[in-house]
MDTraj code that builds the backbone (N, CA, C; nanometers):
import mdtraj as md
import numpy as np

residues = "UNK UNK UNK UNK UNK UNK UNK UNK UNK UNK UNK UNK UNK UNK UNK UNK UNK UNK UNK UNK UNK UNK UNK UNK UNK UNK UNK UNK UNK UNK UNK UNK UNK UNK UNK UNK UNK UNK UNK UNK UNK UNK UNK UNK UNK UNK UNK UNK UNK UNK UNK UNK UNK UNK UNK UNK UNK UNK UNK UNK UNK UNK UNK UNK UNK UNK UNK UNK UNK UNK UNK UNK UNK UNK UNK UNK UNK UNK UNK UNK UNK UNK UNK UNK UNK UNK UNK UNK UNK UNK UNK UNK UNK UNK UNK UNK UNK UNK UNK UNK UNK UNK UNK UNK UNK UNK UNK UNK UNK UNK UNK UNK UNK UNK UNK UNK UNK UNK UNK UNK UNK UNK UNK UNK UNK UNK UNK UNK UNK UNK UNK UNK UNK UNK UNK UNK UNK UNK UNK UNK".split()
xyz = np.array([
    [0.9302, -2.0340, 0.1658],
    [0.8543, -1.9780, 0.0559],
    [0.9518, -1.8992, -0.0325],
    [0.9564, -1.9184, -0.1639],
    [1.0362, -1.8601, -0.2638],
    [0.9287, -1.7575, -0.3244],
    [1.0553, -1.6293, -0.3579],
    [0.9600, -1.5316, -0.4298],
    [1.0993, -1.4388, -0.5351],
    [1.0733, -1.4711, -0.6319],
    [1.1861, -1.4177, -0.7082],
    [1.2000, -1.2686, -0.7956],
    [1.1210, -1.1617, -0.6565],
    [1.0713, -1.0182, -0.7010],
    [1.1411, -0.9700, -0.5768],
    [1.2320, -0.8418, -0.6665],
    [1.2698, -0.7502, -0.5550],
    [1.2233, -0.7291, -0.3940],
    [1.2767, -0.7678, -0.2914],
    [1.1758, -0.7387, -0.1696],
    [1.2202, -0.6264, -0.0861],
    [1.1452, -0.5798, 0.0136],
    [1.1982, -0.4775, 0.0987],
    [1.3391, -0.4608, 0.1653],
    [1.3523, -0.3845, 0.2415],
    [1.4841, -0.4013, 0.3028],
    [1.4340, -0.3552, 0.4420],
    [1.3852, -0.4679, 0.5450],
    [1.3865, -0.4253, 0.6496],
    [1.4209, -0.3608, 0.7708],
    [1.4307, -0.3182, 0.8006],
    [1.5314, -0.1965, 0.9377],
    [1.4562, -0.1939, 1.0565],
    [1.5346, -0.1096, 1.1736],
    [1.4515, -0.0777, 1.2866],
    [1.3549, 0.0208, 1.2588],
    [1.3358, 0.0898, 1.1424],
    [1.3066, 0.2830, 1.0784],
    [1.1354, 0.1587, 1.0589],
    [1.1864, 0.0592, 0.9609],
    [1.0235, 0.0275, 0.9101],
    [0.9994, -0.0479, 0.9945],
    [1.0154, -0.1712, 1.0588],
    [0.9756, -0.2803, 1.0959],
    [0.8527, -0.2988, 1.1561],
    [0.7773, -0.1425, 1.2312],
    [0.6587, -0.2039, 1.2354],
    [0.5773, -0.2143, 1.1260],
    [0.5976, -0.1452, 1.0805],
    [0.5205, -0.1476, 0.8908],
    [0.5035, -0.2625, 0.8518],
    [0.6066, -0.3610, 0.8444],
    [0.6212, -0.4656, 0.8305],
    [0.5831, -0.5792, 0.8889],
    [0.5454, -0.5458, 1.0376],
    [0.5513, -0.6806, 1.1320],
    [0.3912, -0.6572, 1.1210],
    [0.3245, -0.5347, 1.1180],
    [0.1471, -0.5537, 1.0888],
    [0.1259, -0.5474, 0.9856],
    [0.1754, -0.5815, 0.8369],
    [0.1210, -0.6362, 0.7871],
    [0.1205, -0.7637, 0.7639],
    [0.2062, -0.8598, 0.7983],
    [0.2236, -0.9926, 0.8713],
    [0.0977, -1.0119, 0.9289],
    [0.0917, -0.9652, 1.0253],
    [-0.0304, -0.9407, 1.1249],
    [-0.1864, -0.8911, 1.0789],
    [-0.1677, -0.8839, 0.9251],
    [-0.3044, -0.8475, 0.8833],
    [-0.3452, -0.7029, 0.9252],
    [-0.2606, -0.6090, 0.9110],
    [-0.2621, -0.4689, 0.9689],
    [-0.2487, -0.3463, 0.9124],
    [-0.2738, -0.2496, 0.8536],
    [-0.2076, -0.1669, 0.7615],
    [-0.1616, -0.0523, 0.8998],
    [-0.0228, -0.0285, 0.9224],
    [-0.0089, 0.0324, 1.0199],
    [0.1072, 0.1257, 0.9578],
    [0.0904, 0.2858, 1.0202],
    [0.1136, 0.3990, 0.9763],
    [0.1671, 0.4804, 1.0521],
    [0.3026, 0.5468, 1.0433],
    [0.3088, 0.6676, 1.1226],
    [0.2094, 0.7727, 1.1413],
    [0.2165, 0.7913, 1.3054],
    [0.1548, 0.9409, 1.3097],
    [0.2311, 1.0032, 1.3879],
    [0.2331, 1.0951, 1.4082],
    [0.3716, 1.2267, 1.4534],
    [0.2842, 1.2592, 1.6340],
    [0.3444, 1.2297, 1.6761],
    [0.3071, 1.2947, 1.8309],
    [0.3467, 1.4049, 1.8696],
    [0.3470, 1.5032, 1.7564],
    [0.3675, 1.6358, 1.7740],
    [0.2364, 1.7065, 1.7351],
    [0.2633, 1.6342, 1.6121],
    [0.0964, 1.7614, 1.5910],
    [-0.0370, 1.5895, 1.5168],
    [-0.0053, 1.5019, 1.5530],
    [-0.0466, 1.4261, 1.4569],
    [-0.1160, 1.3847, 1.3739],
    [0.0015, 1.4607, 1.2582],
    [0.0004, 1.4355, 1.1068],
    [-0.0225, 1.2727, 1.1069],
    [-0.0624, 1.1735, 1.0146],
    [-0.0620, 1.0564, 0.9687],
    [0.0137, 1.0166, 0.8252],
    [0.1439, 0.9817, 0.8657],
    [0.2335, 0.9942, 0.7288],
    [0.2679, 0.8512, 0.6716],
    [0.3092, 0.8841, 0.5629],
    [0.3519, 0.7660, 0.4842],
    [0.3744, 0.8420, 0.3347],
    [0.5264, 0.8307, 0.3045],
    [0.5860, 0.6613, 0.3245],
    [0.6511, 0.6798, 0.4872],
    [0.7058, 0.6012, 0.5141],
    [0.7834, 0.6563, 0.6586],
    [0.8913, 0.7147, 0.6901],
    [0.8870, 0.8010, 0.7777],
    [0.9937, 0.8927, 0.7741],
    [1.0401, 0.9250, 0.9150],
    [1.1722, 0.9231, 0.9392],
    [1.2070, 0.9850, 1.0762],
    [1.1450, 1.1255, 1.1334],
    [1.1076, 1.2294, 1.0492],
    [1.0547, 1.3491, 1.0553],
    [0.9260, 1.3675, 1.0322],
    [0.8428, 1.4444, 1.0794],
    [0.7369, 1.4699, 1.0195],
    [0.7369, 1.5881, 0.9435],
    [0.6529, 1.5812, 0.8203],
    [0.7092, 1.6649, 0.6561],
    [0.6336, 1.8144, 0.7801],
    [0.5293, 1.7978, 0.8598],
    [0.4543, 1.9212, 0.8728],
    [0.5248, 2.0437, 1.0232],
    [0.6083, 1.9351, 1.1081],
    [0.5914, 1.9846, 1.2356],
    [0.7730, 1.9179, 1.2528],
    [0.7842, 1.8829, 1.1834],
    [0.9417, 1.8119, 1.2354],
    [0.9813, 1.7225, 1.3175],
    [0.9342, 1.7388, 1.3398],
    [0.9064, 1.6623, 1.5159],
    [0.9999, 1.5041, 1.4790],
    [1.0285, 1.4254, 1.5671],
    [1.1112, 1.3336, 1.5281],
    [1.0809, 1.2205, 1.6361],
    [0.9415, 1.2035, 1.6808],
    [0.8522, 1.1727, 1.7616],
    [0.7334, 1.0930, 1.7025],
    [0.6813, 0.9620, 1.6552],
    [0.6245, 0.9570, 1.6173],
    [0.5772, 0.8119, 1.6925],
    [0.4695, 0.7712, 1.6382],
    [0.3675, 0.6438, 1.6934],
    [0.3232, 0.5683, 1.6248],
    [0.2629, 0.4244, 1.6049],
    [0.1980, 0.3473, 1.5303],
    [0.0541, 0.3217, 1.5095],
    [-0.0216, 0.3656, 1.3734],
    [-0.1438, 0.4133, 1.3874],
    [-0.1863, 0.2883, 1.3212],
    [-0.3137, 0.1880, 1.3279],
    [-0.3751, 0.1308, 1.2291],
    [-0.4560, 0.1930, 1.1473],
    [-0.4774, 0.1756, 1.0335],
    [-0.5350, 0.2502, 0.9521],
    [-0.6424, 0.1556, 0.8808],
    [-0.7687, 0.1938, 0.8571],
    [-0.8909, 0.1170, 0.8233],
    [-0.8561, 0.0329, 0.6937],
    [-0.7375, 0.0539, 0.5983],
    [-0.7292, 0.0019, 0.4858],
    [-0.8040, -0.0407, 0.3983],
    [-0.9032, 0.1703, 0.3983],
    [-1.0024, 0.1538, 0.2993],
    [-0.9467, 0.2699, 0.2311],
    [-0.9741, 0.2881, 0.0663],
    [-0.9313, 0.4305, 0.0341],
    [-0.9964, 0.4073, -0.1383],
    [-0.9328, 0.5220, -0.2090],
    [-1.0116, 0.4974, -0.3723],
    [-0.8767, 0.4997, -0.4459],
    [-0.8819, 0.4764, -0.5755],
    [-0.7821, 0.4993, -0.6845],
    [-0.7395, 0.6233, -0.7487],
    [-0.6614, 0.6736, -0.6641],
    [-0.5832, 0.8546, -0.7132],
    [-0.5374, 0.8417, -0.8684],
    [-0.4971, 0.7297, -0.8772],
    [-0.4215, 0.7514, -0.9979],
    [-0.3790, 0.6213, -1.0338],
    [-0.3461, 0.5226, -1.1291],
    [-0.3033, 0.4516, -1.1830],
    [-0.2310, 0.4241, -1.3367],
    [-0.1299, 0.3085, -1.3755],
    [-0.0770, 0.3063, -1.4936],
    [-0.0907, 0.1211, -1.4899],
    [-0.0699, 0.1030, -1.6231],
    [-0.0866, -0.0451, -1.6588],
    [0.0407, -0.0299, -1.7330],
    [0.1385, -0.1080, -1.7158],
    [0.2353, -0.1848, -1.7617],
    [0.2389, -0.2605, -1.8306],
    [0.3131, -0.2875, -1.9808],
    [0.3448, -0.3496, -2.0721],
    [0.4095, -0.3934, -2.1240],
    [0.5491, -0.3031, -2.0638],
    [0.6747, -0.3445, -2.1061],
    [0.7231, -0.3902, -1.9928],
    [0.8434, -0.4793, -1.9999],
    [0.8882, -0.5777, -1.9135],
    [0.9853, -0.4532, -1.8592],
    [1.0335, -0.4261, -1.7471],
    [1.1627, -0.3190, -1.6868],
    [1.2517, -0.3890, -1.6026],
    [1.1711, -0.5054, -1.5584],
    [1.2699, -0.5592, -1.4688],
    [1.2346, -0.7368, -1.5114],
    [1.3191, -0.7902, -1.5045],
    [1.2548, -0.9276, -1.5714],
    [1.1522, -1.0486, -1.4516],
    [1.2098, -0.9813, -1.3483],
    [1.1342, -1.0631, -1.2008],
    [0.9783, -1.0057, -1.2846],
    [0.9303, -0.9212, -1.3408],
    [0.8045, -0.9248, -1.3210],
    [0.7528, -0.9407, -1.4536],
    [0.8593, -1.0283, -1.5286],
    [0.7876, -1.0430, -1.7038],
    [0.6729, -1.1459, -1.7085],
    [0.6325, -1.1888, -1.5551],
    [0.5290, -1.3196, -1.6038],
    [0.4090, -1.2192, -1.5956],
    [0.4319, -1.1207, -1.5236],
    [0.3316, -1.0519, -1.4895],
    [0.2534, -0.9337, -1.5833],
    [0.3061, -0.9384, -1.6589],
    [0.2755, -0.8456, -1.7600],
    [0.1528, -0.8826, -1.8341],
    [0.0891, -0.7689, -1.8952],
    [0.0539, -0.6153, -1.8272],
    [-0.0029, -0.6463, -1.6591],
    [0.0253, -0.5388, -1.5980],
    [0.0295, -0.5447, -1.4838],
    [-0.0313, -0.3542, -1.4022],
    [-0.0971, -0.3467, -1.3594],
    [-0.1508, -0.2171, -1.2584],
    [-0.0771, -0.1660, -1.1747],
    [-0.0177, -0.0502, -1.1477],
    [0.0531, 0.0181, -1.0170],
    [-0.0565, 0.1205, -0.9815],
    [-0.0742, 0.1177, -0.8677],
    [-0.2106, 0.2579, -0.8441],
    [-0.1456, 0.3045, -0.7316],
    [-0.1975, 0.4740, -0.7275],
    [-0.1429, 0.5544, -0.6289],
    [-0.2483, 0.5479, -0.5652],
    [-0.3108, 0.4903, -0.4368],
    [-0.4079, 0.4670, -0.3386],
    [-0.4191, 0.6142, -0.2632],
    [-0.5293, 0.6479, -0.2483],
    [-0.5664, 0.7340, -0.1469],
    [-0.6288, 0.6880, -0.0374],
    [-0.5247, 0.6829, 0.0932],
    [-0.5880, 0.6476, 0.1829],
    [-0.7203, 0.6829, 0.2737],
    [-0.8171, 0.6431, 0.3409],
    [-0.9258, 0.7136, 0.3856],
    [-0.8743, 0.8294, 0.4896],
    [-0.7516, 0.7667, 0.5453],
    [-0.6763, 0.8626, 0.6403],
    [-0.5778, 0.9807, 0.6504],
    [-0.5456, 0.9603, 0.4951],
    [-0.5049, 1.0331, 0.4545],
    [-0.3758, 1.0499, 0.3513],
    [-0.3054, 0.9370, 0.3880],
    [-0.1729, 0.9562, 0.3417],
    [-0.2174, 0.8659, 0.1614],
    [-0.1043, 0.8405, 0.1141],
    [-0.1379, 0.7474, -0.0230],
    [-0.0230, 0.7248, -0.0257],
    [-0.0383, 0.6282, -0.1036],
    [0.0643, 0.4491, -0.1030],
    [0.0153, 0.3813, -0.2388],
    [0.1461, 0.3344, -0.2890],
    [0.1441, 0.2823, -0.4503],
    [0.1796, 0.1749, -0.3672],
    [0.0531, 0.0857, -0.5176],
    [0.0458, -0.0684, -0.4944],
    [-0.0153, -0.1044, -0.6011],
    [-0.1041, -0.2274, -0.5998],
    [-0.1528, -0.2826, -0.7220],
    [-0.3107, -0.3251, -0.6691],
    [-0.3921, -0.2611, -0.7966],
    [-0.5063, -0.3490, -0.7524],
    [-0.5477, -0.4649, -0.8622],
    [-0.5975, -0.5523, -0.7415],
    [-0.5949, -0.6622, -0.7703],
    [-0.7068, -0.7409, -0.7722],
    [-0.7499, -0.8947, -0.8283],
    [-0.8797, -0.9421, -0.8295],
    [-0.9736, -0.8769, -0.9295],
    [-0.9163, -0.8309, -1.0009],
    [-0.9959, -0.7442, -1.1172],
    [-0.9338, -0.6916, -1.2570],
    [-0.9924, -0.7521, -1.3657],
    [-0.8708, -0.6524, -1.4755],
    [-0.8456, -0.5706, -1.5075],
    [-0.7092, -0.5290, -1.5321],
    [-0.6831, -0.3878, -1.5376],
    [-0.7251, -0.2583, -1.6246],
    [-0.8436, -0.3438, -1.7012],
    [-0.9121, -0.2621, -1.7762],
    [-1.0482, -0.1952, -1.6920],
    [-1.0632, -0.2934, -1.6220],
    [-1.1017, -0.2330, -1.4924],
    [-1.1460, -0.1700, -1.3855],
    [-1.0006, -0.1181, -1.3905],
    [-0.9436, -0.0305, -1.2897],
    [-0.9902, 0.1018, -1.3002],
    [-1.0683, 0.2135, -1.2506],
    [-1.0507, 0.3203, -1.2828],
    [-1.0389, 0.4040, -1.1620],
    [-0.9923, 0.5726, -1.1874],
    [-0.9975, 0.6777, -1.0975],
    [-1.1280, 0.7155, -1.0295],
    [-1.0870, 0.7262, -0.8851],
    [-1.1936, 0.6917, -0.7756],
    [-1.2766, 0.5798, -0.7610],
    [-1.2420, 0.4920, -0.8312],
    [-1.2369, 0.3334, -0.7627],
    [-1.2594, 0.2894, -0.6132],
    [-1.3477, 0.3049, -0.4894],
    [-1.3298, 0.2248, -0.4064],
    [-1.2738, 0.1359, -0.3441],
    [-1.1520, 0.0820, -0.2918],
    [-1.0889, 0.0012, -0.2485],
    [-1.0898, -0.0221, -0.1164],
    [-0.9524, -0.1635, -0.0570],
    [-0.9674, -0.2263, 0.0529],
    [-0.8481, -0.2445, 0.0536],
    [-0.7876, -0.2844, 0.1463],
    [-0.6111, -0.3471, 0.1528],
    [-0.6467, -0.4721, 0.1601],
    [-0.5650, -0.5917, 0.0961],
    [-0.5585, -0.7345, 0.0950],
    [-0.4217, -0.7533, 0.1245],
    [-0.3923, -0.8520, 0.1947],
    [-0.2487, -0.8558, 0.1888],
    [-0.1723, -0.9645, 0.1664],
    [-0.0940, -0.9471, 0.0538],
    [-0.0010, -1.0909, -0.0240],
    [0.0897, -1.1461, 0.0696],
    [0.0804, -1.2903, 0.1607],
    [0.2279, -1.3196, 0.1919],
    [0.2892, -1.3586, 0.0500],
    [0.4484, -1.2861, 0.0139],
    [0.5076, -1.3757, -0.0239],
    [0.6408, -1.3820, 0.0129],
    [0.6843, -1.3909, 0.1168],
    [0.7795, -1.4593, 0.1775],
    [0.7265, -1.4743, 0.3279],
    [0.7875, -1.5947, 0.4056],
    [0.7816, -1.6082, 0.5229],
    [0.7497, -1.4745, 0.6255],
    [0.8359, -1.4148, 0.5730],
    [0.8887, -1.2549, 0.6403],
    [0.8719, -1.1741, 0.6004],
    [0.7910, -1.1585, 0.4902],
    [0.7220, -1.0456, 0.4137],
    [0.6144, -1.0346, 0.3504],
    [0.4878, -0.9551, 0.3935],
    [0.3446, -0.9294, 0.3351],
    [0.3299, -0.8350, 0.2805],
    [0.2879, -0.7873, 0.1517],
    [0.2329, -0.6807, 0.0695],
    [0.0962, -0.6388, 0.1004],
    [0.0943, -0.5077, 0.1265],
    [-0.0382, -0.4537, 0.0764],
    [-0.0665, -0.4870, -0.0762],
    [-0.1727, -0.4856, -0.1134],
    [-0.2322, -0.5157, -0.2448],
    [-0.3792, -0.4566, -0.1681],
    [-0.4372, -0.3738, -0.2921],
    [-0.6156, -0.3486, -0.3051],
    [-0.7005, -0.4069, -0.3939],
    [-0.8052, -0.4171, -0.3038],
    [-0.8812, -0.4972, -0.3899],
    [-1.0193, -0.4320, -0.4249],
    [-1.1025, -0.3985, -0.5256],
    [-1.2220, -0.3140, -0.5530],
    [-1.3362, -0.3610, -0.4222],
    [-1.3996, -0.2422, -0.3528],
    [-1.4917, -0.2885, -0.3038],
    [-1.6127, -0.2771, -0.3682],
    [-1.6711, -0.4001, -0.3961],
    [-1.8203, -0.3482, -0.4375],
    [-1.9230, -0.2061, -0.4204],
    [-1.9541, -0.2044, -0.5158],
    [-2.0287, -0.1011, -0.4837],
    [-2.1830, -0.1066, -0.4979],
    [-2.3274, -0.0635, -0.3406],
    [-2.4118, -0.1370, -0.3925],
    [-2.4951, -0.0729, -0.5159],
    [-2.5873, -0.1334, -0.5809],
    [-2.6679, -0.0277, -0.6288],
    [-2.7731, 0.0451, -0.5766],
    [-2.7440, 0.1532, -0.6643],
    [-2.8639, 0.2667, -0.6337],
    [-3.0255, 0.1777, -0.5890],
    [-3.1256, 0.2618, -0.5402],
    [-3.2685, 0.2058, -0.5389],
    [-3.3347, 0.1933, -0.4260],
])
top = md.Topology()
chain = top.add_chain()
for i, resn in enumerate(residues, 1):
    res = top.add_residue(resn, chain, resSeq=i)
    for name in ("N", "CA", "C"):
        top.add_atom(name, md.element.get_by_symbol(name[0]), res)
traj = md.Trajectory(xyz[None], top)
């Protein structure tokens, strides 16, 4: 599978991050000191230090903290994509994670938005989180 957009740089630090979302997983540090639930990932925990930590799944439900729509091209891997959504996700668990939501136009998109994690293969060896709006029912 070809994908001609910047990709991660895998290590021993992320790899489970990586190997569940392969796995259809949104999986998260939590600190076995005091456990905090962090992200992005970190050898330390920001609250307790601790340098001890575990692999949490996380429901990969959360709302839209914040978002921007893109217009100008910055990197050319993503000029097909233009205009294009980056949103700062609030996780239900706590932590937040920039990504894109998706399945919907970016006009859209708004703050406290409902979401879901979907996840893009695009490489063999690499899956993206991406969110997707969850319905919402109506009132009545």
């Amino acid at each position: 599978m070809s994908y001609g957009k910047p990709l991660p740089v895998i290590t021993d630090e992320n790899e489970p991050f990586w190997a569940g979302l392969r796995e259809r997983r949104l999986l998260v540090q939590s600190c076995a000191g005091c456990g905090h639930v962090r992200f992005p990932i970190n050898r330390y925990c920001p609250r307790c230090l601790s340098d001890e930590a575990t692999w949490q799944e996380l429901s990969g439900r959360g709302t839209v903290f914040s978002y921007i729509v893109f217009h100008q091209v910055y990197n050319q891997a993503f000029a097909a994509d233009v205009p294009y959504n980056v949103a700062l996700i609030q996780l239900d668990e706590g932590p937040r994670m920039f990504s894109n939501v998706v399945g919907v136009d970016n006009a859209a998109v708004k703050v406290g938005d409902p979401v879901v994690v979907d996840f893009e293969d695009v490489t063999d060896d690499v899956t993206l989180p991406r969110f997707r709006p969850v319905p919402v029912a109506p009132e009545g």
